[in-house]
matplotlib code that plots the C-alpha trace (Angstrom):
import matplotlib.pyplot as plt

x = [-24.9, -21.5, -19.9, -16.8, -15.5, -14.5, -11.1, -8.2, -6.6, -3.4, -0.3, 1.4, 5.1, 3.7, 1.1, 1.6, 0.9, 0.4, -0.9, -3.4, -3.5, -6.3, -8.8, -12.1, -15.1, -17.1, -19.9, -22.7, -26.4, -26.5, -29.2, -28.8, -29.7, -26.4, -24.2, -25.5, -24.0, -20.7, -20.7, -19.6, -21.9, -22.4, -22.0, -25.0, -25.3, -26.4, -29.5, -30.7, -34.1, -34.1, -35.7, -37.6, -39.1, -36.7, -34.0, -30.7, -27.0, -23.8, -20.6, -17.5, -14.2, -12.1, -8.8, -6.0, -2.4, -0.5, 2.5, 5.0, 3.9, 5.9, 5.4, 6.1, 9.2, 11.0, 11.4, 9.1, 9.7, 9.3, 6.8, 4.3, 1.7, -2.1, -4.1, -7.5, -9.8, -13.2, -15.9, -19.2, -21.1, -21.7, -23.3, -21.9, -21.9, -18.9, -21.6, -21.0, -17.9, -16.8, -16.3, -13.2, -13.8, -9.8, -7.2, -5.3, -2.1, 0.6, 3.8, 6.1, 5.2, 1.6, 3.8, 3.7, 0.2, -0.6, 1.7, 2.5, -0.8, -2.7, -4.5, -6.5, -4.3, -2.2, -0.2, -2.0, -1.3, -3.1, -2.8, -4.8, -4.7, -6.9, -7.2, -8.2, -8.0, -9.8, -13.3, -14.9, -12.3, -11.5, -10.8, -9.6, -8.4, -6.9, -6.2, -5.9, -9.4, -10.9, -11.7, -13.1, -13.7, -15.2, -16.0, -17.2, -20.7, -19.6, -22.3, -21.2, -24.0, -25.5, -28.8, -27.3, -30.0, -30.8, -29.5, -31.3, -28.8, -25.2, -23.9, -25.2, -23.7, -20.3, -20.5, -21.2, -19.6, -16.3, -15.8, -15.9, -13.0, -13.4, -12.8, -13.0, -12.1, -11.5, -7.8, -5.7, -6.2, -9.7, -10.2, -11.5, -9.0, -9.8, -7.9, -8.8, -7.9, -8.1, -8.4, -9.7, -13.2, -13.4, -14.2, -15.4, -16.3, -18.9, -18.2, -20.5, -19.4, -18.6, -17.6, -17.4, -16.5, -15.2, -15.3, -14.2, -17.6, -18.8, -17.2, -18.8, -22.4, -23.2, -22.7, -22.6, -21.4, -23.6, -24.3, -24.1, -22.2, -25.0, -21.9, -18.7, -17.1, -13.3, -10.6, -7.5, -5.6, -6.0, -3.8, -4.4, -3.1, -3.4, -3.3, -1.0, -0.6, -4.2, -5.2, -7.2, -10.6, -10.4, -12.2, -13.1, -17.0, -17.7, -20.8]
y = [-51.8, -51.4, -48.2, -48.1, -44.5, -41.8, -41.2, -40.9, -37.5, -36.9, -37.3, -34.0, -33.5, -31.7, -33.8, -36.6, -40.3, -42.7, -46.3, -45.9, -49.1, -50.2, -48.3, -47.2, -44.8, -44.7, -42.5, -40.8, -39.3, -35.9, -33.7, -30.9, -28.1, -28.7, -29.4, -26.3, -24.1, -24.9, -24.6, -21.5, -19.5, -21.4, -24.8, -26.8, -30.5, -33.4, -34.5, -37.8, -39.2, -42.5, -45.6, -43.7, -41.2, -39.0, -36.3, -36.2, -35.3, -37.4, -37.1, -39.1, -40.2, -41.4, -43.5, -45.5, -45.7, -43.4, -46.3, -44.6, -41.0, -38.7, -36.5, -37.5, -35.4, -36.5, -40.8, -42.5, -41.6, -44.7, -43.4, -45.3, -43.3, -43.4, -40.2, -39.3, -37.1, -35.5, -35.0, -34.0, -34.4, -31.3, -29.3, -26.4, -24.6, -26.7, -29.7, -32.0, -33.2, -33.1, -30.5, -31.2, -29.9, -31.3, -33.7, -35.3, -37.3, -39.0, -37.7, -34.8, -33.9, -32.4, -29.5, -28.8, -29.5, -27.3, -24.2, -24.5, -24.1, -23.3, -26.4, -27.3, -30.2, -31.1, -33.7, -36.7, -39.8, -42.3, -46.3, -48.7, -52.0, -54.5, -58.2, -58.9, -62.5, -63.2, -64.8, -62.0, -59.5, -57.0, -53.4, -51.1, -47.5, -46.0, -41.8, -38.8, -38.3, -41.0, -44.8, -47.3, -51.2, -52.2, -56.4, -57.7, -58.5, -61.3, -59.5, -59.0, -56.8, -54.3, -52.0, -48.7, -46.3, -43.3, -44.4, -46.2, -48.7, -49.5, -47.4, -43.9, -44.5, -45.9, -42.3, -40.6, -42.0, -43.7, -41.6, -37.9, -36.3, -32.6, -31.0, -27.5, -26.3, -23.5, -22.3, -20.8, -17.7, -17.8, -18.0, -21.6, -24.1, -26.7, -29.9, -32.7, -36.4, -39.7, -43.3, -46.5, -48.0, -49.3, -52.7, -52.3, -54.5, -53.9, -53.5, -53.2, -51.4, -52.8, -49.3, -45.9, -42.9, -39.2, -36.3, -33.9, -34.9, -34.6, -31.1, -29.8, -30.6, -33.7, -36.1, -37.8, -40.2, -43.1, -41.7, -45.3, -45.1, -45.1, -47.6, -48.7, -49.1, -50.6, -51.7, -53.6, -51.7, -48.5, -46.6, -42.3, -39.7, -36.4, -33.2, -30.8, -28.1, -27.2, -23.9, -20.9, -19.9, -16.2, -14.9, -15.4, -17.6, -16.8, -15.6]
z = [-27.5, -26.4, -25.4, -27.7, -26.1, -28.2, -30.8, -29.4, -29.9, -31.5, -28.9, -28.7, -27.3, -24.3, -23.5, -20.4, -20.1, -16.9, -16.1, -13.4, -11.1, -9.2, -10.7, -8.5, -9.3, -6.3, -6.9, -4.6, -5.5, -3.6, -3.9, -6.7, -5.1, -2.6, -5.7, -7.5, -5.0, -5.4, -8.8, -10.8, -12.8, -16.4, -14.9, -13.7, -12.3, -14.3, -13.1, -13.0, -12.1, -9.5, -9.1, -6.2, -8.4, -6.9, -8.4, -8.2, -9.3, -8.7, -7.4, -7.4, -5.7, -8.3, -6.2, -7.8, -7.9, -10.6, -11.9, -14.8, -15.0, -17.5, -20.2, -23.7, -23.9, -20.7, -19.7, -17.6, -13.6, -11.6, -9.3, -7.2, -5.7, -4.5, -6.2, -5.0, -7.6, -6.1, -9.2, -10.0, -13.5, -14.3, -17.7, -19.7, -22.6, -24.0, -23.1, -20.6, -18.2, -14.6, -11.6, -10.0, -6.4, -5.6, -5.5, -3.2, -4.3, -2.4, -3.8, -3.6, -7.4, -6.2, -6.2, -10.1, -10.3, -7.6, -7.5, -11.5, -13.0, -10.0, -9.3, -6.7, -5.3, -2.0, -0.5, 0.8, 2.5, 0.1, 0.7, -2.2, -2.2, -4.8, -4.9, -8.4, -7.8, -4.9, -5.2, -4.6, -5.4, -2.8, -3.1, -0.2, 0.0, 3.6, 2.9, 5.8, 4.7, 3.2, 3.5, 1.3, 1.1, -1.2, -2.7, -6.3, -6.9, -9.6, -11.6, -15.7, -16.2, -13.3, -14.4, -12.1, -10.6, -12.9, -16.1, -19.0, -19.6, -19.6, -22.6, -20.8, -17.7, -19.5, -21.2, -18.1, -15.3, -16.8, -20.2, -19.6, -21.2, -20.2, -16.8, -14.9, -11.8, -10.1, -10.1, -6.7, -8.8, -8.9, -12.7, -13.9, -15.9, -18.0, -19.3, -21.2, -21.1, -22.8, -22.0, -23.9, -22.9, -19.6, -19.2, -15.2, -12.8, -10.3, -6.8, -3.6, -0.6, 2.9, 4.1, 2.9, 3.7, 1.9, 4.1, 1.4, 0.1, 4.0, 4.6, 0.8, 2.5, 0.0, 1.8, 5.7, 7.4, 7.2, 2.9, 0.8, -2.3, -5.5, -7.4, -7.7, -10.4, -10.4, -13.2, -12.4, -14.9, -17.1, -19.9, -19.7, -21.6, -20.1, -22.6, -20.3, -19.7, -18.7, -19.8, -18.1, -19.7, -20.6, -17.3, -14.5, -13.9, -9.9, -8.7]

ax = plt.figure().add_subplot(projection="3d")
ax.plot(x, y, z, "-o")
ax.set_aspect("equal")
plt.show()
């Protein structure tokens, strides 16, 4: 059955829009015990069970390259910078979504973001580079704290560990539309987004590494990504401004 994503809300006048280029979701089991403590009280990990018999949660680094940002009220700024979002799948009482842990984007604009609405995001250098093309295609990401390279399997169909087929981990891994995170101020935001259906291919890695995943104590150096999943080119509306929830979560 194919995953057909979910409506599209209503544009608003405040709300942003971008083209993300060179699209990667490169995604790591970690154990949920270590994911669990970083997360606020009312939020829990997604837990999957493995091919090992094992269990498990999932994190991600989400990398491309932000082309046309602007909000629907202001013309298009011709901006062409690398962006760097670290997730985990987390549960809540508003059901499920992802745990932004921080971003990291390449472009003076962070500012907004960051001192604005009190997001948890700072300047980066971020080089991404994708040959869609090339047999197999090739995907590569340089940052100040992160590297990636990453080829096509050729594969139109991949089984991915943990999941019972292709429409749950569509859902899960390249559809969630809600997000948290903890603000400068210590309260938790929340924002929502939208984007057609993916239509991924499936990537293996040749190297990998994310020490903000490293640093959070989920990963290590030699960790192997659980999937990749990469799209040449992908529409987003974002529904700005992101708003606060009415206290505090901490524990």
């Amino acid at each position: 059955m194919a995953f057909n994503g979910t409506p599209r809300p209503s544009p608003r006048w405040h709300h942003a829009r971008t083209e993300l280029d060179d699209f990667a979701i490169v995604s790591y089991r970690v154990p949920t015990g270590a994911l669990a403590r970083l997360l606020p009280e009312g939020f829990a990990p997604a837990e999957f069970t493995f091919e090992d018999g094992g269990n498990g949660a999932l994190v991600s680094a989400v990398a491309f390259r932000d082309r046309d940002f602007h909000f629907r009220f202001l013309p298009p700024v011709a901006i062409g910078c690398g962006q760097i979002n670290y997730r985990a799948y987390v549960t809540t009482a508003g059901g499920p979504g992802v745990w932004f842990f921080c971003t990291g984007l390449d472009h003076p604009l962070v500012a907004v973001p960051k001192w604005l609405w009190g997001m948890p995001w700072d300047r980066t250098r971020i080089d991404i580079a994708a040959s869609w093309e090339a047999t197999p295609a090739r995907w590569r990401l340089e940052a100040d704290n992160a590297a990636c390279e990453a080829v096509g399997t050729g594969a139109r169909s991949v089984r991915l560990d943990g999941f019972d087929g292709e429409h749950e981990w569509m859902a899960m891994l390249t559809h969630p539309t809600l997000g948290w995170y903890r603000r400068r101020d210590g309260h938790i935001g929340t924002y929502s987004i939208w984007h057609p259906p993916m239509r991924p291919r499936h990537l293996t890695a040749v190297s990998a590494r994310f020490r903000v995943f490293e640093q959070l104590g989920l990963t290590t150096p030699d960790s192997v990504p659980h999937s990749i999943l990469a799209q040449r080119r992908l529409p987003f509306d974002i529904h700005t401004p992101p708003l606060r929830l009415a206290a505090p979560r901490a524990r």
